[in-house]
C-alpha positions as CSV (number, residue, x, y, z in Angstrom):
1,X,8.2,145.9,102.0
2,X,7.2,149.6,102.9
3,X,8.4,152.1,105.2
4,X,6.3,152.4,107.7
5,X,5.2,155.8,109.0
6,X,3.5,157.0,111.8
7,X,1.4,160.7,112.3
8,X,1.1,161.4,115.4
9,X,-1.5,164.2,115.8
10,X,-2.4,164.9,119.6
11,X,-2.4,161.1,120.3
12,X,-2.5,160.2,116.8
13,X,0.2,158.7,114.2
14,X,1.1,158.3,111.1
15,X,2.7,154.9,109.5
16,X,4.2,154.4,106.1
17,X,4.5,150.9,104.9
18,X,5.3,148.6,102.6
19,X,2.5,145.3,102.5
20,X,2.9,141.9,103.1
21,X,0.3,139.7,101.1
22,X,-1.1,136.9,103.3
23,X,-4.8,138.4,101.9
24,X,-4.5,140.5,99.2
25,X,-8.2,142.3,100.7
26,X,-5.7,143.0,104.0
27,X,-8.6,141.1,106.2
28,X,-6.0,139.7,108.6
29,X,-7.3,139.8,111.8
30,X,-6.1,136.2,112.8
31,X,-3.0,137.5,112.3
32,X,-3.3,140.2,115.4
33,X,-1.3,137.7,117.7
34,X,1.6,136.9,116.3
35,X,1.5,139.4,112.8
36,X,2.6,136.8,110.5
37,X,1.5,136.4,107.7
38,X,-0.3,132.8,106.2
39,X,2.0,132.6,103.2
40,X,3.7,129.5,103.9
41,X,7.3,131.0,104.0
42,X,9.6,132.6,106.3
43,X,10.5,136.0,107.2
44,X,12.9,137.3,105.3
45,X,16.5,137.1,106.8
46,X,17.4,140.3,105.4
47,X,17.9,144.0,107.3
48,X,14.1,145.2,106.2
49,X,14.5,148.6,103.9
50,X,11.8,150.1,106.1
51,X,11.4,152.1,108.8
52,X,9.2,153.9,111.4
53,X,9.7,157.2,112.7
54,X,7.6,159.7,114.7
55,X,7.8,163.4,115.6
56,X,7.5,162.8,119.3
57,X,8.7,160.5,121.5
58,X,6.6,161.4,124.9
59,X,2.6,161.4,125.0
60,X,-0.2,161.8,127.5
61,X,-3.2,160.0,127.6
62,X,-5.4,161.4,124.9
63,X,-2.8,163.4,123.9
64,X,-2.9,164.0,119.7
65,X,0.9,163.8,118.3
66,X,1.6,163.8,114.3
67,X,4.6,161.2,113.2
68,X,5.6,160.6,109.9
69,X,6.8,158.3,107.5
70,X,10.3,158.6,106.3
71,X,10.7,157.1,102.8
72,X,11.6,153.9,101.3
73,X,15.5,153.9,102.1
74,X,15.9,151.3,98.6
75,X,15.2,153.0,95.7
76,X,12.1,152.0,93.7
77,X,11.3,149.4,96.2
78,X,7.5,149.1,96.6
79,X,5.4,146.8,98.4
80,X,1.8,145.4,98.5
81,X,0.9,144.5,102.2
82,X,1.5,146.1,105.6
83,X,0.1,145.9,109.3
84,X,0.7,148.1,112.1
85,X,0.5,148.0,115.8
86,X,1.3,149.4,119.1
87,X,2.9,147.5,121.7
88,X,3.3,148.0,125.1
89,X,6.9,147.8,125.7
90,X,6.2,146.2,129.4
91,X,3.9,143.4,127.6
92,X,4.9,142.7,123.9
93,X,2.8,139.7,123.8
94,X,-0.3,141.6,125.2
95,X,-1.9,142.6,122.4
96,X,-2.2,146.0,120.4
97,X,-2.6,149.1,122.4
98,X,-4.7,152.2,120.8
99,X,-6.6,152.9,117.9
100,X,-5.6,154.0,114.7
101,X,-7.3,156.7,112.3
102,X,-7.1,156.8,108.6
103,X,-5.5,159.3,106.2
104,X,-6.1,157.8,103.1
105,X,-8.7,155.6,103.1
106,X,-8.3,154.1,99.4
107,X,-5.2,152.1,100.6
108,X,-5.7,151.2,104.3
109,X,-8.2,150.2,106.4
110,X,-9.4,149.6,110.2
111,X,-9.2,146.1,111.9
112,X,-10.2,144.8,115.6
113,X,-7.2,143.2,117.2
114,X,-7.6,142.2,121.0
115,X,-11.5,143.4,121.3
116,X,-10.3,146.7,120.4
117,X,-12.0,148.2,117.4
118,X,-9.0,150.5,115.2
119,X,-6.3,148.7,117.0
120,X,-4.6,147.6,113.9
121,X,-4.0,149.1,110.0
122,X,-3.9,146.9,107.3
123,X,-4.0,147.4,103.7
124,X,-7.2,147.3,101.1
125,X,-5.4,145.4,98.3
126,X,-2.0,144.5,96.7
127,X,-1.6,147.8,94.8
128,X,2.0,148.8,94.9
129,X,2.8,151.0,98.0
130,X,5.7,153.8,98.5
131,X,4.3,155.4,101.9
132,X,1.5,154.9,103.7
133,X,0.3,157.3,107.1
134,X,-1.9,157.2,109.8
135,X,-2.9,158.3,113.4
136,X,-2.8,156.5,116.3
137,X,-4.7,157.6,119.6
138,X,-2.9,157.1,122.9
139,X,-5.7,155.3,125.5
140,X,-7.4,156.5,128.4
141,X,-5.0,154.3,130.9
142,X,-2.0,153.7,128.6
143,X,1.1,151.8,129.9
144,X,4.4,153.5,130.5
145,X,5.2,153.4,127.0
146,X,4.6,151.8,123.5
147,X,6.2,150.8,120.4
148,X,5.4,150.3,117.2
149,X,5.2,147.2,115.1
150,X,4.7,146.4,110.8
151,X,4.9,143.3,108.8
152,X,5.4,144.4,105.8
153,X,5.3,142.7,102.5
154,X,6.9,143.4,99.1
155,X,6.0,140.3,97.1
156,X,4.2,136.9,98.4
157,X,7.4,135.1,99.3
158,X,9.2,138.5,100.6
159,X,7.7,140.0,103.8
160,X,9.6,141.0,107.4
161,X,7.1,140.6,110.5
162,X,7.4,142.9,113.4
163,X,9.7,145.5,112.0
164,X,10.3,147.3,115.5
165,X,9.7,151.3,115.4
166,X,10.5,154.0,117.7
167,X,9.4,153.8,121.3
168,X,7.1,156.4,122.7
169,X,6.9,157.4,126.6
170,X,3.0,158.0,127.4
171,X,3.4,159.7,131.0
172,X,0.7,159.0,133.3
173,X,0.2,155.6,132.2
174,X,0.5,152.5,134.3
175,X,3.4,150.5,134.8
176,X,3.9,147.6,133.0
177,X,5.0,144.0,134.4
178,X,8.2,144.2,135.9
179,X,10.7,142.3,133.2
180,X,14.6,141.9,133.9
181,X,16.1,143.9,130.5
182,X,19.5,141.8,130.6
183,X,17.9,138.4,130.5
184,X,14.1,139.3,129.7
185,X,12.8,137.2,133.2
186,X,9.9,138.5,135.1
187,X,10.8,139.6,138.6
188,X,8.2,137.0,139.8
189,X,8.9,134.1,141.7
190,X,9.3,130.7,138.7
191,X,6.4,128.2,138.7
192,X,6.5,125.0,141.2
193,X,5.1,122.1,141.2
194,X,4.0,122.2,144.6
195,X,0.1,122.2,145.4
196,X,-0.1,119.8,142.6
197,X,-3.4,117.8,143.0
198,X,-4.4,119.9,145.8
199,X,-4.9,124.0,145.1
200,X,-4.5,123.2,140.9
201,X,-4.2,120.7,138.0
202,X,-1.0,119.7,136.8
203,X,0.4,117.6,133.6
204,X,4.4,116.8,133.8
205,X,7.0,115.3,131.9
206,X,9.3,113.5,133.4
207,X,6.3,112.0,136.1
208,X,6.6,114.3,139.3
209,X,9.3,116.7,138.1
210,X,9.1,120.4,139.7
211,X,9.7,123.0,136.7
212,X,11.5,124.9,139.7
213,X,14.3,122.6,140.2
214,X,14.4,120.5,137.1
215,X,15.7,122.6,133.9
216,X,14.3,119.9,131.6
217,X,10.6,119.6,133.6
218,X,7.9,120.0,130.8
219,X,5.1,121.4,133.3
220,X,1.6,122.6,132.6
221,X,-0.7,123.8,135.4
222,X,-4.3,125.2,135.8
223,X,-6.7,126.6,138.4
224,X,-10.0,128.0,138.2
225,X,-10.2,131.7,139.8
226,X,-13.5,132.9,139.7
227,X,-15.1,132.8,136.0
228,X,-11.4,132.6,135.2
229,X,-8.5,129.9,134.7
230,X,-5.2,130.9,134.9
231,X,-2.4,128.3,132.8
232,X,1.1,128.0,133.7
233,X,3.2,126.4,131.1
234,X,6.9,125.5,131.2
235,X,9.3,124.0,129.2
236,X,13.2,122.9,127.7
237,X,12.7,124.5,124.3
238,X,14.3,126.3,121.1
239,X,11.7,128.0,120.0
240,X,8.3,126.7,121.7
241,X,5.9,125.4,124.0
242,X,2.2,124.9,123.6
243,X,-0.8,123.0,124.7
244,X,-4.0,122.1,123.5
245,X,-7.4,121.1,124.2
246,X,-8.9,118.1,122.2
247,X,-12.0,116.3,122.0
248,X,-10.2,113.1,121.3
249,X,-6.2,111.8,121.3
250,X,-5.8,112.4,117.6
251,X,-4.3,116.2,116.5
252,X,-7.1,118.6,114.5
253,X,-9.8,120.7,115.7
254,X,-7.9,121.7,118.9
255,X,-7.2,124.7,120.6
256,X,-3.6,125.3,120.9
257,X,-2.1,127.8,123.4
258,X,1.6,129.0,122.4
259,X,4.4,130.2,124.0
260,X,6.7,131.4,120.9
261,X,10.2,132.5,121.6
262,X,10.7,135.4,119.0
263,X,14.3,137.0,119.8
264,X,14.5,138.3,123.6
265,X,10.4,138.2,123.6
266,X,8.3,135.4,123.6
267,X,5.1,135.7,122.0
268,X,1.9,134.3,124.2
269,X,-1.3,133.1,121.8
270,X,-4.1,131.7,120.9
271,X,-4.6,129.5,117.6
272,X,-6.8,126.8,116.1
273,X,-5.7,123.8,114.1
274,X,-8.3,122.2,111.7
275,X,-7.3,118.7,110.3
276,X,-2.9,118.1,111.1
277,X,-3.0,121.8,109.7
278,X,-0.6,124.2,110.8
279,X,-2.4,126.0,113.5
280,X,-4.6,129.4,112.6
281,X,-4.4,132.4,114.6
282,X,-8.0,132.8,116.4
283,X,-10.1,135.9,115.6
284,X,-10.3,137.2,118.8
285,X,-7.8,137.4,121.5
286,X,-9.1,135.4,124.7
287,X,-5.7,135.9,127.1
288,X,-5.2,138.4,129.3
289,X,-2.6,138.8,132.6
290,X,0.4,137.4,130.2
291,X,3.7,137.2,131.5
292,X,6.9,135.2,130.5
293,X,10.6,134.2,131.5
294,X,13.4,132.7,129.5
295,X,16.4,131.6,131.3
296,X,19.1,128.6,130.4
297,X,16.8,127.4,127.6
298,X,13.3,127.2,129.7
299,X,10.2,128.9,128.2
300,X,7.8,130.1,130.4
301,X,4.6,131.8,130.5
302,X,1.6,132.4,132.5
303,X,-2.0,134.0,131.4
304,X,-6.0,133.9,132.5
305,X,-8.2,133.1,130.1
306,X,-12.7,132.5,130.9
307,X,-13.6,129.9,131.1
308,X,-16.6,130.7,128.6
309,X,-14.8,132.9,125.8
310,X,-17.1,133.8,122.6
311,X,-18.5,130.3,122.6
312,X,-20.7,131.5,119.3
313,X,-17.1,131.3,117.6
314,X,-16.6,127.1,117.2
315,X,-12.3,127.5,117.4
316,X,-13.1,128.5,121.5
317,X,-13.5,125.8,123.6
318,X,-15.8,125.9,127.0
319,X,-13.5,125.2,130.1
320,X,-16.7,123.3,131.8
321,X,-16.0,120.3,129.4
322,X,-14.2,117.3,128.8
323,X,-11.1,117.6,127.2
324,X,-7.4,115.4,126.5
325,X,-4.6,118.0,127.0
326,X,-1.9,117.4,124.3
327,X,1.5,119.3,125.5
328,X,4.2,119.8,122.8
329,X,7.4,121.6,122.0
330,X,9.6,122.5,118.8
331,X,12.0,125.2,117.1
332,X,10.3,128.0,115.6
333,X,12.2,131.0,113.3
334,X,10.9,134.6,113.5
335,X,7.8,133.6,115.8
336,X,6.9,131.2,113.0
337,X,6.5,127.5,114.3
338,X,7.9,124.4,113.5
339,X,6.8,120.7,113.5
340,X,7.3,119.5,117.4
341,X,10.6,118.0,118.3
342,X,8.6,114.7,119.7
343,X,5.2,113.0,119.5
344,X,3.5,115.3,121.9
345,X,2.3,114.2,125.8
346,X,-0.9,113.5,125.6
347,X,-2.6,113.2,128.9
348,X,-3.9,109.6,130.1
349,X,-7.5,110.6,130.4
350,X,-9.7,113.6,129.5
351,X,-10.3,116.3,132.4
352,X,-12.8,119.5,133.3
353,X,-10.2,122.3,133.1
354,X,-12.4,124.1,135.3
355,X,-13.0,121.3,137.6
356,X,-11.6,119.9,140.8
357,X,-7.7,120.0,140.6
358,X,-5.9,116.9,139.7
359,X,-2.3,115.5,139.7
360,X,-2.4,114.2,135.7
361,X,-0.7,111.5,134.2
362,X,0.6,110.9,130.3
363,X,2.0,109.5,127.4
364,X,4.2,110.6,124.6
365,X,3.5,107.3,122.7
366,X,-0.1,106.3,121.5
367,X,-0.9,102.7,123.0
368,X,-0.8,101.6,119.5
369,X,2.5,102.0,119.1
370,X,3.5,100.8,122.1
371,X,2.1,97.3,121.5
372,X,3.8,97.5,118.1
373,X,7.3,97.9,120.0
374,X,6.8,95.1,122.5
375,X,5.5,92.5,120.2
376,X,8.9,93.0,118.0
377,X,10.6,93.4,120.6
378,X,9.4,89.7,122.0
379,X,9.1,88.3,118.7
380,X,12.7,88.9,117.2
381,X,15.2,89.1,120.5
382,X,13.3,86.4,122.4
383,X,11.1,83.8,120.4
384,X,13.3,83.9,117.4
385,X,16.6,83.9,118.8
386,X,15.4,80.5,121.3
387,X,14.3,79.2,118.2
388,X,17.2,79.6,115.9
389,X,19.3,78.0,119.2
390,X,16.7,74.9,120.0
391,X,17.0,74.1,116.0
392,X,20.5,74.6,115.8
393,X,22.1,72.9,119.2
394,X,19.5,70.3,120.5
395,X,18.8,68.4,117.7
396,X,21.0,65.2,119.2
397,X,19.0,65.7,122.5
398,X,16.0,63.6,123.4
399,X,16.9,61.4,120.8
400,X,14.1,58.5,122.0
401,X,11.3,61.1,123.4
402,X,8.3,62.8,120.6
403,X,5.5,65.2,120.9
404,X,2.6,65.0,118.8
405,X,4.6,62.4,116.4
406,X,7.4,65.0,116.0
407,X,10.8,65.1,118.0
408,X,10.7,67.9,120.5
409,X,13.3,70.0,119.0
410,X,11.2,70.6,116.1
411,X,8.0,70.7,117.9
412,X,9.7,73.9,120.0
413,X,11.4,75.2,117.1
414,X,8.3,75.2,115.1
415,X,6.1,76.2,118.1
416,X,8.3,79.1,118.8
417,X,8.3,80.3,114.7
418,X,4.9,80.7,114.7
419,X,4.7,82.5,117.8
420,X,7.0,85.0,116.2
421,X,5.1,85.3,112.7
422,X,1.9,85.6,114.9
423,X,3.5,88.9,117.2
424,X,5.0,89.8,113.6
425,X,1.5,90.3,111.6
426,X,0.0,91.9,114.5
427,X,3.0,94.3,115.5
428,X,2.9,95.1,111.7
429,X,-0.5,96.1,111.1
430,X,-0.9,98.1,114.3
431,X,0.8,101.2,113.3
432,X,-1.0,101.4,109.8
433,X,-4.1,101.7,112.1
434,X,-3.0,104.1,114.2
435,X,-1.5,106.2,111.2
436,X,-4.7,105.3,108.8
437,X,-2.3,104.7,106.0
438,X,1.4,104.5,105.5
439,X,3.9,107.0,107.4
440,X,5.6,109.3,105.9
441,X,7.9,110.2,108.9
442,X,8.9,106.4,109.8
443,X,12.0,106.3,107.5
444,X,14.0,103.5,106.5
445,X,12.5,101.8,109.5
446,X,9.2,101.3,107.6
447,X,10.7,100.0,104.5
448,X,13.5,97.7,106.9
449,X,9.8,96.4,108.9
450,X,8.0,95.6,105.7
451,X,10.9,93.5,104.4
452,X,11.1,91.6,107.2
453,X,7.5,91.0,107.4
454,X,8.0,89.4,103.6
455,X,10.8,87.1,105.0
456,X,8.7,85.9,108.1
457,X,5.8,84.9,105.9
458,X,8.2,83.3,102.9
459,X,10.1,81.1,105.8
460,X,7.0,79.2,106.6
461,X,6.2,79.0,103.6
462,X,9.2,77.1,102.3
463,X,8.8,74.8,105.5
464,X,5.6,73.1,104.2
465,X,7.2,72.7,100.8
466,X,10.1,71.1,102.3
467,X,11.4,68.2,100.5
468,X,11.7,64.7,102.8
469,X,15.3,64.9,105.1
470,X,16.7,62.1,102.6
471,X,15.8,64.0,99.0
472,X,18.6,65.0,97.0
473,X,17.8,68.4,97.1
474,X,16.9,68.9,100.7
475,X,20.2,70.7,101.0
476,X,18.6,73.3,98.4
477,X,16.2,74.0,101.6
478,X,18.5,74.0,104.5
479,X,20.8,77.0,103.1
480,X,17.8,78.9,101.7
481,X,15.6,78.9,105.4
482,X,19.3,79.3,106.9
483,X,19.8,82.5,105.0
484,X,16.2,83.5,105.0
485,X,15.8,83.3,108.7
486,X,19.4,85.1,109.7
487,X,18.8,87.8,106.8
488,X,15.4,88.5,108.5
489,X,16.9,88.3,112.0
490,X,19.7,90.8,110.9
491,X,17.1,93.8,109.5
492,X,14.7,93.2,112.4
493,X,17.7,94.0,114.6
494,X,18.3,97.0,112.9
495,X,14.7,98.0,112.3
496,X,14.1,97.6,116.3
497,X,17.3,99.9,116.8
498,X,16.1,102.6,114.2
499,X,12.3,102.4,116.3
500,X,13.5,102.7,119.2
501,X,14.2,106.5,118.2
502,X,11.1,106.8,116.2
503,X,9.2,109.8,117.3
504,X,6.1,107.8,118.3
505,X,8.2,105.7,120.7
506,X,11.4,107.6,121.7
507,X,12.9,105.4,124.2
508,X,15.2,107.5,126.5
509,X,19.1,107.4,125.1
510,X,21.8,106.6,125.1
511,X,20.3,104.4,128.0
512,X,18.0,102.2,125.8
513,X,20.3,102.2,122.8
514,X,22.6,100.6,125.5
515,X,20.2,98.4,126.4
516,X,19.5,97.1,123.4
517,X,23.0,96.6,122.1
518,X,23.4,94.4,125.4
519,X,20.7,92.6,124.2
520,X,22.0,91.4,121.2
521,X,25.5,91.1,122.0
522,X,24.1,88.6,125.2
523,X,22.6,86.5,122.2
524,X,25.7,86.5,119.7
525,X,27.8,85.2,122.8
526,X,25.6,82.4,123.7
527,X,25.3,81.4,120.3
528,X,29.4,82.0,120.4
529,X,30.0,79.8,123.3
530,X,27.2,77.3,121.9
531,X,29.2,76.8,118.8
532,X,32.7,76.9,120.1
533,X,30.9,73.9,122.4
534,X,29.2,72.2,119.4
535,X,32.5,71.9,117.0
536,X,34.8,70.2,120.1
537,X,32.5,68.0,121.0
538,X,32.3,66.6,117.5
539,X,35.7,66.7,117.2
540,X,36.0,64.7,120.0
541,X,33.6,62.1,118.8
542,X,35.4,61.4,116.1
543,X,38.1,60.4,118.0
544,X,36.0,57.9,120.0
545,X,34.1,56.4,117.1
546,X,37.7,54.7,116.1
547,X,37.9,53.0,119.4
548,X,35.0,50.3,120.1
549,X,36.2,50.7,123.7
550,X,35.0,53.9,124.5
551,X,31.3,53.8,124.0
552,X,30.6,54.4,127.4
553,X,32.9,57.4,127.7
554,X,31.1,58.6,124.1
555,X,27.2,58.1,125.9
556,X,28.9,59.8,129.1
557,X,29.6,62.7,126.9
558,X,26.3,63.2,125.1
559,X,25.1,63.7,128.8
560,X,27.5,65.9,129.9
561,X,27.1,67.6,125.9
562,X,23.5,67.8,126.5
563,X,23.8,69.2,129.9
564,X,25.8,71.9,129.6
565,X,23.8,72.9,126.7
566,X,20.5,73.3,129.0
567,X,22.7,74.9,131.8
568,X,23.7,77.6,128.5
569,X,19.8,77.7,127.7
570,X,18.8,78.2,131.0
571,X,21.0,81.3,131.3
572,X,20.7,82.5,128.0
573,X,16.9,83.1,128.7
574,X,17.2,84.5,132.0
575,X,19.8,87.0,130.7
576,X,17.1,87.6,127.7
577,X,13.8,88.1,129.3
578,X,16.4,90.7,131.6
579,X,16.9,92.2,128.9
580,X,13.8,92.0,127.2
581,X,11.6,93.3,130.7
582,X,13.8,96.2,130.8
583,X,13.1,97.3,127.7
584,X,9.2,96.5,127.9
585,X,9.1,98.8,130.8
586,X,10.7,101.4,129.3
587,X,7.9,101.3,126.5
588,X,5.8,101.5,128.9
589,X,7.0,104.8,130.7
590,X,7.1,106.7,127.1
């Protein structure tokens, strides 16, 4: 950590710092956007022990003013790393403003931030610091005013970014964007959704919202002016919004576009992500025209980027091509981003950002995935649970009818098992392709899946090995595939409830939690009623196998027994596939 101290000499100024140590050689020019530093730690929480201070607080353009450095207000504090910039005040986001001149060339050096060559101090190595001064030149056509900026590190895992310095008036500069100061909202009117499809290309979440009108709209927009596109993005958010530009639906090698909430600011840049990285800050700055609102929550931010940007560079993309837009949000502390809140929304196919507009569709939830959901879903609340019922209530029915040799309870119950081991295998392997390899996010829900996929697989297993209904031991089997099959059934309940708030298939709540509770509670009451049915009826025949005189009333009742069982069937599966079609299409609308 270092003081930072600025000379101003005629339009010059004078910084004293204390380093930060992302590069020990002080090359960080990826770091112009957002000045923090790739250390893999956050900013320090602490009130930094540095300052900036200058001798003047109003400038003209080209104007030389000296500002100096006051001292390191800890005692015998040093520090390794610094950077310094000027801001405009109007445009934090905008990228630095002047140029810098050395005073002591042995510790600091000149870097290019925004395609402005001085723009930015850094240090030479990771020397211990006390003071470090320089001069910065006040532009041609300067905004109204400035401010200066300094990351500052004092050891690797120890740095503050953007330690804010004094504010200096440049008179005769040009006004900057007009912000509101209370709540930091440009005067501007918001985005809209309207003109959608017609004047420019838009990609929303929930489908059709208006950013305008909806406070939880995620809403990113694009149109082609000139050798120009400008980008809208909006969006409910903590910390951040972005975008990106892929060759493919998988995350790495993509250009990502962010919109980091840092205090009262928000920070508009550029970065590239190589691999599921965390995203790099490009070496050049491509935006221009930024501006930004928050309000209630909602990031926003606009900028113009060309279409053709330092192509020679491969972390730039062309805007002529082909490419998936991926749209995500997340928390981020001190300008430094987190992992996204959800699986990002990833648009349905691949688009010409500087073509003809288009009204774009999405997902949040790779296909993959989704075909993983629905066959558990169908598998374990509808084939198994019609199983379980045919095997446990209908084996007096169709007492002189077969199919294929076998009585038709069995051939359903069987025919239905398989089904459900079949949609079990498949819906298991599915998301080890689409993840290449086991998940470290899924949870217990991973571990709950691969347990039940053990059970499914012993169950038929023990079937073949059966003994014959009369062996002595047959009894052996009938608790053990009892308890194998409702053990399974239970986790597979409670894996699909866990899923169902996986990040790769977040179902909307509390309305598909409620939903799926319905679900099962619609099968424990048949099941309920089914038994209550099953246990008086056999009391009753018990009764009328002591009296030789009521056969006919005992055949009457096996019809009426077997009839009200259908008419239970019959309802219990029309009240399931309800269930289960509801819950399909809401996979289907992730």
């Amino acid at each position: 950590r270092a003081q930072p101290s600025l000379l101003l000499i005629s339009g010059t100024r004078v910084v004293c710092l204390r380093t930060t140590r992302g590069f020990s050689n002080g090359k960080v020019t990826q770091a112009c956007g957002n000045m923090v530093p790739n250390h893999g730690y956050d900013s320090s929480s602490d009130p930094p022990p540095y300052t900036i201070t200058v001798s003047k607080t109003q400038l003209t353009p080209g104007e030389q003013t000296k500002v100096s450095t006051l001292e390191d207000m800890s005692k015998g504090t040093t520090f390794k790393g610094f950077f310094i910039q000027a801001r405009d005040v109007g445009k934090p986001s905008g990228g630095a403003v002047g140029s810098f001149t050395l005073m002591n060339k042995s510790i600091s050096q000149l870097l290019t931030c925004a395609g402005t060559q001085g723009s930015a101090v850094s240090h030479t190595s990771e020397s211990k610091k006390t003071e470090v001064e320089v001069i910065w030149t006040a532009p041609a056509n300067p905004p109204s005013s400035v401010q200066f900026t300094a990351t500052v590190v004092q050891k690797y895992k120890i740095y503050w970014v953007k330690i804010p310095g004094p504010v200096v008036t440049l008179t005769g500069g040009t006004p900057g964007p007009s912000f509101n100061p209370t709540t930091a909202q440009p005067t501007t009117s918001p985005f809209s959704s309207e003109g959608c499809g017609t004047n420019k290309s838009c990609l929303r979440d929930p489908v059709g919202c208006d950013p305008k009108t909806d406070p939880v709209c995620f809403f990113l927009s694009f149109r082609t002016e000139g050798q120009s596109v400008v980008f809208e993005l909006s969006g409910p958010a903590d910390g951040y919004v972005s975008f990106g530009l892929s060759l493919d639906k998988w995350m790495g090698n993509d250009e990502i576009y962010l919109c980091v909430k840092d205090g009262d600011l928000v920070d508009v840049r550029t970065t590239y992500a190589t691999g599921r990285s965390y995203p790099q800050p490009t070496s050049e700055d491509p935006l221009r025209d930024r501006a930004w609102a928050l309000s209630d929550g909602v990031i926003q931010c606009n900028f113009r980027r060309d279409i053709n940007f330092n192509l020679a560079d491969h972390s730039f993309f062309s805007l002529d091509h082909n490419y998936y837009l991926f749209m995500a949000n997340g928390r981020a502390d001190s300008g430094r981003i987190r992992r996204h809140d959800r699986q990002p929304l990833i648009s349905s196919n691949q688009i010409v950002i500087s073509g003809p507009p288009r009204d774009l569709t999405g997902s949040r939830s790779p296909l993959l995935i989704k075909y993983h959901g629905a066959f558990m879903l169908v598998a374990w609340m509808t084939t198994v649970s019609t199983g379980i019922i045919v095997a446990r209530y209908f084996k007096p029915d169709w007492p002189e009818s077969s199919l294929c040799g076998q009585r038709i309870w069995f051939q359903v119950h069987r025919s239905l098992m398989i089904v459900s081991v079949l949609l079990t295998c498949v819906g298991f392997i599915l998301p080890f392709i689409y993840r290449g390899g086991w998940s470290k996010r899924a949870g217990s829900h991973a571990y709950l899946g691969c347990t039940v996929m053990v059970l499914a697989i012993i169950q038929p297993v023990m079937a073949v090995f059966r003994p014959a209904p009369n062996a002595s031991r047959r009894y052996i089997f009938n608790w053990m595939h009892l308890a194998g099959g409702t053990i399974a059934q239970i986790i597979a309940v409670v894996a699909i409830f866990l899923g169902i708030h996986q990040q790769a298939l977040l179902l909307p709540g509390p309305w598909s939690t409620i939903v799926l509770a319905g679900f099962v509670i619609w099968g424990v009451v048949v099941d309920l009623i089914l038994e209550v049915h099953r246990v008086g009826f056999l009391q009753i025949g018990r009764g009328c196998s002591e009296d030789k005189l009521l056969t006919k009333i005992t055949f009457s009742s096996l019809q009426q027994d077997s009839c009200f069982k259908k008419i239970v069937l019959t309802i219990f599966l029309c009240g399931n596939l309800g269930f289960l079609v509801a819950l399909l299409n809401s996979i289907n609308n992730v």
